[in-house]
N, C-alpha and C positions, 0 to 999 in steps of 0.2 A: 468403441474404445477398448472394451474390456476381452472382444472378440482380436482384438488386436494384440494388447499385452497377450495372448495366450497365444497365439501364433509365433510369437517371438520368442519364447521364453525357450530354452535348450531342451530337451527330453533329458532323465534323468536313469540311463541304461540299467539295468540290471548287473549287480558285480558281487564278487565272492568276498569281499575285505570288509573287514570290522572297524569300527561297528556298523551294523547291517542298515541304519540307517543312514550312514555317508552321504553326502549328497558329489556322487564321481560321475560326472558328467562329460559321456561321448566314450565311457570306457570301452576296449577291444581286448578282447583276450590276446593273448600272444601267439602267436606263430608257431612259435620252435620249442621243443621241449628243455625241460630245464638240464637237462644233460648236455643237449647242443649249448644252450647258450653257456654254462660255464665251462664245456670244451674250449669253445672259442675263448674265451676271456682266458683261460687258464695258459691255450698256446699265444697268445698274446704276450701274455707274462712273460713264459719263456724266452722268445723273440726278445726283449726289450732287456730282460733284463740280463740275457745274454752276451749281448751286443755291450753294454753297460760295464760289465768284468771283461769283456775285450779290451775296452779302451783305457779302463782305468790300468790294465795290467802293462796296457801298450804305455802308459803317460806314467805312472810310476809303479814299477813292477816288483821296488822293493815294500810297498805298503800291507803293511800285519792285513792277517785275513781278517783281525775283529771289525779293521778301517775299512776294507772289501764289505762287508757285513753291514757296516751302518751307511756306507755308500748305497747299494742295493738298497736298502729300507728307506733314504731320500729320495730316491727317484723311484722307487715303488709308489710311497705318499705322496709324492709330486703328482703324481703323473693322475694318481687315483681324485686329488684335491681339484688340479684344475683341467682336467677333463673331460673323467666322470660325473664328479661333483659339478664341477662347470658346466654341463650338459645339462642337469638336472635345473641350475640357476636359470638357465638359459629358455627352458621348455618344461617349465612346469605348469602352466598353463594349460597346454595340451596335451600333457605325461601321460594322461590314461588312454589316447588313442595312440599314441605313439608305437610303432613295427621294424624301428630301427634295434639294432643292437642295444645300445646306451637304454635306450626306452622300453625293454622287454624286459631287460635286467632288473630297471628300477620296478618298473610292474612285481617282478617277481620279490624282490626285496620286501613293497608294499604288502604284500603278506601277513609281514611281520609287525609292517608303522604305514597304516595308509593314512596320514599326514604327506605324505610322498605323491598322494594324487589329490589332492584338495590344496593346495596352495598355503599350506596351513604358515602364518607368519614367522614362527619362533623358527621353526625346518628352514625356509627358503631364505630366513637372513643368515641362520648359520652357515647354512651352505655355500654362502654367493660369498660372506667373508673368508672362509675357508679356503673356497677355490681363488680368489683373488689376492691373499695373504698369504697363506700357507704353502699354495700351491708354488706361485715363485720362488718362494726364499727356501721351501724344500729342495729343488733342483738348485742352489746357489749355495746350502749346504754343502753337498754332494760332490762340487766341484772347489767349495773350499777344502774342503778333505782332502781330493786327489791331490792337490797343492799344497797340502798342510800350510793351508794361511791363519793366519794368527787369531782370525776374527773368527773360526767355525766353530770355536767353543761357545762363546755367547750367543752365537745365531741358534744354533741348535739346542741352546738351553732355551730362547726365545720362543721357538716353532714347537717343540715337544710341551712347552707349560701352555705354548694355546690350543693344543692338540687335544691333553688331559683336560686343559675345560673346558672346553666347547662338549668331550665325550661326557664329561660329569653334566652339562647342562644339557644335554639330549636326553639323556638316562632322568633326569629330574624333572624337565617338564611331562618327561610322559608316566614316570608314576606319579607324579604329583594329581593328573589328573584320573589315575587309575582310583586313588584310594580316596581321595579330595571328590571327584565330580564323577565315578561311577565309570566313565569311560576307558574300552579297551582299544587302543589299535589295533591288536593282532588278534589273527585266528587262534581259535583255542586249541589248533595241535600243538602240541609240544616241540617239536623239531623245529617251526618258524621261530618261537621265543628264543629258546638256548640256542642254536643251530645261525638264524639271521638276528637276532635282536642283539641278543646277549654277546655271544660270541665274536660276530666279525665287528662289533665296536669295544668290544673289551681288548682285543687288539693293540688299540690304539690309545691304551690307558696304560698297559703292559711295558711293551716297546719305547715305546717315550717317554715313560716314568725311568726305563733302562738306559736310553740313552740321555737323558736328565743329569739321574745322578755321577753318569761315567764321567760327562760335561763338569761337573761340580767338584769330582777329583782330582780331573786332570789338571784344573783352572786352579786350581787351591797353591800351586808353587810361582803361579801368577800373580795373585791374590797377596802372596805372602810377601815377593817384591814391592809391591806399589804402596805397604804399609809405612808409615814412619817409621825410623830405629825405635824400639820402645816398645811399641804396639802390636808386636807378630806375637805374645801370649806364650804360654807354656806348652 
């Protein structure tokens, strides 16, 4: 029996992501250098988001470039929630043998949080809520704007405050268990922390705290309507 359990049991490959005790099971290094893979991702961008200010210029060509501007950053986050992100919900299981695109990126990211290859709970419910929430109503954003429909201010005050928490709960559980329980995710070069930790999620604390408060401006002479006579204040 015992000669059996051990035959079955996964091997536990050798990998470079902290902490070095990880248990990342079936890991493969990546392919491509990290230069190719954020080439690619980056001409990607462009393609997408190119095509994006075609359309929106072709469907209303009087719209302010700030409305151009927070378009773009809907269907950037869109796109990144539920397809990236959705990739990740989808094949986190097997993330660390993964030689796809999607899967060499996230390898690389892990670097910085390798909860990304351990199936770690807090990570894969964020993410799968993310890309299933976020990700749609970011793109429905996007195209409330082209239209200037009435409902994009609330929606996008909506998606931006679950943006800013879910980045504030990613950033807490993982110092939480930095100072709390001794453990690091990242490697201890510096460029992974500031560079992938810090950075490309501080992002999204940024930006949709920006586009928040814009939402809460603009909304305010809406606000001031629907009050009773008496109660719109000094």
């Amino acid at each position: 029996m015992d000669e059996y359990m051990n035959t079955t049991k996964l091997p536990q490959a050798p990998h470079p992501f902290y902490p070095i005790e990880a248990n990342i099971v079936g890991y493969l290094a990546n392919r491509w250098s990290v230069t190719t893979l954020l080439g690619i991702f980056a001409s990607g961008w462009v393609v997408i988001l190119g095509a994006t200010l075609a359309m929106v210029r072709k469907h209303n060509p009087a719209l302010p470039s700030t409305e151009k501007a927070t378009i773009l950053w809907f269907v950037l986050t869109g796109t990144i929630h539920l397809f990236f992100e959705g990739y990740f919900a989808f094949h986190h299981a097997d993330m660390p043998s993964k030689q796809d695109l999607f899967g060499q990126l996230w390898k690389e990211y892990a670097f910085s949080d390798s909860r990304y290859l351990t199936s770690d709970p807090f990570v894969l419910c964020m993410e799968t809520v993310t890309a299933v929430c976020w990700g749609p109503l970011s793109f429905a954003v996007a195209l409330m704007i082209t239209y200037d429909h009435p409902l994009r201010h609330p929606l996008q005050t909506l998606v931006s405050l679950g943006q800013i928490y879910g980045d504030i709960l990613y950033y807490a559980t993982s110092m939480f268990d930095h100072y709390h329980k001794g453990l690091s995710y990242c490697r201890p070069e510096a460029y992974y922390f500031w560079g992938y930790y810090f950075f490309m999620n501080f992002i999204w604390i940024v930006i949709p705290g920006t586009v928040y408060l814009t939402a809460l401006e603009r909304s305010q002479p809406w606000i001031n309507k629907s009050r009773p006579s008496g109660l719109t204040g000094t």
